[in-house]
PASEPA-632020 format. One record per residue: x, y, z of N, C-alpha, C in turn; residue in three letters. Coordinates in steps of 0.05 Angstrom, whole numbers, padded with zeros to 5 digits, always signed. Layout:
# PASEPA-632020
XYZXYZXYZALA
...
//
This chain:
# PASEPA-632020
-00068+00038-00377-00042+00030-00370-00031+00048-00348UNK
-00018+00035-00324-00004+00053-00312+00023+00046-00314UNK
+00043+00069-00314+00066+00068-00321+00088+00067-00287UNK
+00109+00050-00286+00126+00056-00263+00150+00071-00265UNK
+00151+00097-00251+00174+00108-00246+00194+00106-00225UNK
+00216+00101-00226+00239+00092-00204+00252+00115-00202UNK
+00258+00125-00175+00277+00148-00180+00290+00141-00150UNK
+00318+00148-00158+00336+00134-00135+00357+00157-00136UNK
+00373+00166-00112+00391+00181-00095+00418+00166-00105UNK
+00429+00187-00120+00463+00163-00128+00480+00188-00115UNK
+00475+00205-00108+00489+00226-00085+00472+00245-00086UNK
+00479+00266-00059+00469+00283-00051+00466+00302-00081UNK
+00446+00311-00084+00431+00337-00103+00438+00306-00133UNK
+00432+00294-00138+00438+00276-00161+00417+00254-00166UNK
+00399+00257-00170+00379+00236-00175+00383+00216-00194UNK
+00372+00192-00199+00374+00182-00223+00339+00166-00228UNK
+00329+00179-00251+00301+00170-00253+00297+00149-00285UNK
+00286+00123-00279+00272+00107-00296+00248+00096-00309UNK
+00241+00114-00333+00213+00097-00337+00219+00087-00364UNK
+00207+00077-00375+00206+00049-00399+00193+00060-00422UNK
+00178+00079-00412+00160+00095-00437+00180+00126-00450UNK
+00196+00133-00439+00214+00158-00441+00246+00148-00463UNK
+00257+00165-00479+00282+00160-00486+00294+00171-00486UNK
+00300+00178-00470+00322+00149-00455+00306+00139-00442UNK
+00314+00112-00427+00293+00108-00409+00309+00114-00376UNK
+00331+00124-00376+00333+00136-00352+00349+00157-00359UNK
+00347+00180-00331+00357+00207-00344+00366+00220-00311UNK
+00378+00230-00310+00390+00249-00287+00378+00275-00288UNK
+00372+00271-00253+00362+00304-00249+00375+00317-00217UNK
+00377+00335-00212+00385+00351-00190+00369+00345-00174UNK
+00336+00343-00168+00322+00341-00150+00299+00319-00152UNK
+00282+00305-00138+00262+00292-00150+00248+00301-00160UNK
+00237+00323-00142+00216+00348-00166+00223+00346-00189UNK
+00249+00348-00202+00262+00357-00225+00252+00337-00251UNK
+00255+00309-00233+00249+00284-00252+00220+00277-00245UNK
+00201+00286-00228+00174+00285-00227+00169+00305-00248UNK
+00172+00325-00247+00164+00345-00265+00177+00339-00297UNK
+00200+00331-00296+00213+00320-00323+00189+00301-00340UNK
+00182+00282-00323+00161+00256-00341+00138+00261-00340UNK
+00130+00279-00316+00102+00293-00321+00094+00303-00345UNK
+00118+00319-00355+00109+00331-00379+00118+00314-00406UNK
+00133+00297-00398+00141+00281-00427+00127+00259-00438UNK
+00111+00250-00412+00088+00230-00419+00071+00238-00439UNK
+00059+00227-00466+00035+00236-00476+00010+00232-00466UNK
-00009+00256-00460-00040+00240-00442-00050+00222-00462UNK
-00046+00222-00486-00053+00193-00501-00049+00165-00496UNK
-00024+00172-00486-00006+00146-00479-00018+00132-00453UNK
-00011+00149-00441-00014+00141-00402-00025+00162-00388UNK
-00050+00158-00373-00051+00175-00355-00045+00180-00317UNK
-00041+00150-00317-00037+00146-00287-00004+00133-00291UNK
+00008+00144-00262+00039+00131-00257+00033+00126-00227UNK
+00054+00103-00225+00061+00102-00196+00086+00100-00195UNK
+00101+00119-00172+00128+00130-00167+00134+00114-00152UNK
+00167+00108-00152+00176+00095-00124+00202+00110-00122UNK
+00208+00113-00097+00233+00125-00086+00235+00109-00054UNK
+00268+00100-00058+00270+00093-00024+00259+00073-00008UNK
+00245+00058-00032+00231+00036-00021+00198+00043-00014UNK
+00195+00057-00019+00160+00072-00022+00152+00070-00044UNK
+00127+00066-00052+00111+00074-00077+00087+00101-00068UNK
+00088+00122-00085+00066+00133-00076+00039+00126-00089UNK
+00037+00097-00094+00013+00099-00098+00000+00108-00132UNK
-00014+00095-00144-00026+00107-00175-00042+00140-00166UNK
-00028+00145-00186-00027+00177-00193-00036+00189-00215UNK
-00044+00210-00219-00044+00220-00248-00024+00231-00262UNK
-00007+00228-00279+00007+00235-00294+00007+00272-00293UNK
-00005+00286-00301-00006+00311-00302-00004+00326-00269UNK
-00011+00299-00244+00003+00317-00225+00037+00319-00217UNK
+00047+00295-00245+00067+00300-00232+00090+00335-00242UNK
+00068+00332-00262+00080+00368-00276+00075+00379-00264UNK
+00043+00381-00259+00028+00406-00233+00038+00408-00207UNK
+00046+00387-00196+00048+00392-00166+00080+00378-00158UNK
+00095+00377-00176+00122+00365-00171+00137+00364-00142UNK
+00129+00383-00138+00139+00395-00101+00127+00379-00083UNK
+00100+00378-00083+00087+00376-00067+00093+00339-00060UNK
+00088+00328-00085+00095+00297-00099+00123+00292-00077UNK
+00150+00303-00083+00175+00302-00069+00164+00304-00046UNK
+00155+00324-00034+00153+00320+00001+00144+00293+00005UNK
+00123+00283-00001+00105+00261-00007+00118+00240-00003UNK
+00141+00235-00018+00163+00210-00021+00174+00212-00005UNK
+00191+00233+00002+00207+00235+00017+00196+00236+00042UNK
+00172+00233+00061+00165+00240+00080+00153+00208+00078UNK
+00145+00194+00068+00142+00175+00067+00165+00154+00071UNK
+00179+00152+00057+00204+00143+00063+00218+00141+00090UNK
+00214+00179+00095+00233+00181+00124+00208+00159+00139UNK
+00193+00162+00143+00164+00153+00159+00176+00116+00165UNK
+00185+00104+00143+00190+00077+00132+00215+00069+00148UNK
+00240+00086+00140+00261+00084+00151+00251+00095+00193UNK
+00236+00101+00197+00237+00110+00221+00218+00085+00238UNK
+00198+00070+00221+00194+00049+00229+00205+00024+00236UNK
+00222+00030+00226+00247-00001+00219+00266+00003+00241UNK
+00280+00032+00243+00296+00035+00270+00277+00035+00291UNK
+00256+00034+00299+00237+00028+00320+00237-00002+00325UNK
+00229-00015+00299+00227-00049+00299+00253-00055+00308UNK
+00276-00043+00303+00300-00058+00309+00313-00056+00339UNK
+00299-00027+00346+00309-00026+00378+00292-00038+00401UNK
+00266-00040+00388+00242-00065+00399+00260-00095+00402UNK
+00270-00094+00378+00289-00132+00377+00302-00130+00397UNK
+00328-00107+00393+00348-00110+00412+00341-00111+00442UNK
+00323-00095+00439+00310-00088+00476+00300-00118+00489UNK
+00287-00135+00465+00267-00148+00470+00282-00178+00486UNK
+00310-00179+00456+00333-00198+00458+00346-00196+00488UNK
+00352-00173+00498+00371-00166+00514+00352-00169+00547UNK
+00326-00170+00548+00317-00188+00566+00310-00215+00572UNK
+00305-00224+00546+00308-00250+00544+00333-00266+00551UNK
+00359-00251+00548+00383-00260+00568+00391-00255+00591UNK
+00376-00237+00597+00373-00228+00627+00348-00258+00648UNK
+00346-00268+00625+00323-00284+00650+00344-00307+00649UNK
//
């Protein structure tokens, strides 16, 4: 089984993370690390060993469960650099449009 974790920005330093297997099934943390590392360790390896995270419109992808205890830091850059990566593609695609639009009325 792989399990999905949602973890979403409801303000600055305020996370809010969801998984289905945890009770609660959503819980507040200060950082993502905080709630990577939170379900890392609350998962049983009986239960589940692989998760796939999403934040921001990214998935990182099936994971192992125990990295998200072991390497919680590393995991956050991960998302978050992914994300920025996503969001930085999209303001590219969009100034491509405008540029692209704004000669096409020039002809």
């Amino acid at each position: 089984m792989i399990l999905q974790l949602d973890i979403e920005q409801l303000a600055p330093g305020l996370y809010e993370a969801h998984c289905e297997c945890q009770t609660p099934p959503t819980t507040l943390h200060g950082s993502i690390s905080a709630a990577l590392k939170h379900y890392g360790e609350g998962i049983p390896a009986d239960f589940c060993r692989f998760v796939e995270v999403r934040y921001d419109g990214v998935n990182s992808g099936t994971t192992a469960v125990t990295r998200l205890a072991n390497e919680p830091e590393a995991m956050a850059r991960q998302l978050m650099g992914l994300a920025a990566a996503v969001y930085e593609a999209c303001q590219d695609m969009t100034s491509a449009r405008r540029a692209s639009a704004g000669t096409a009325k020039e002809r």
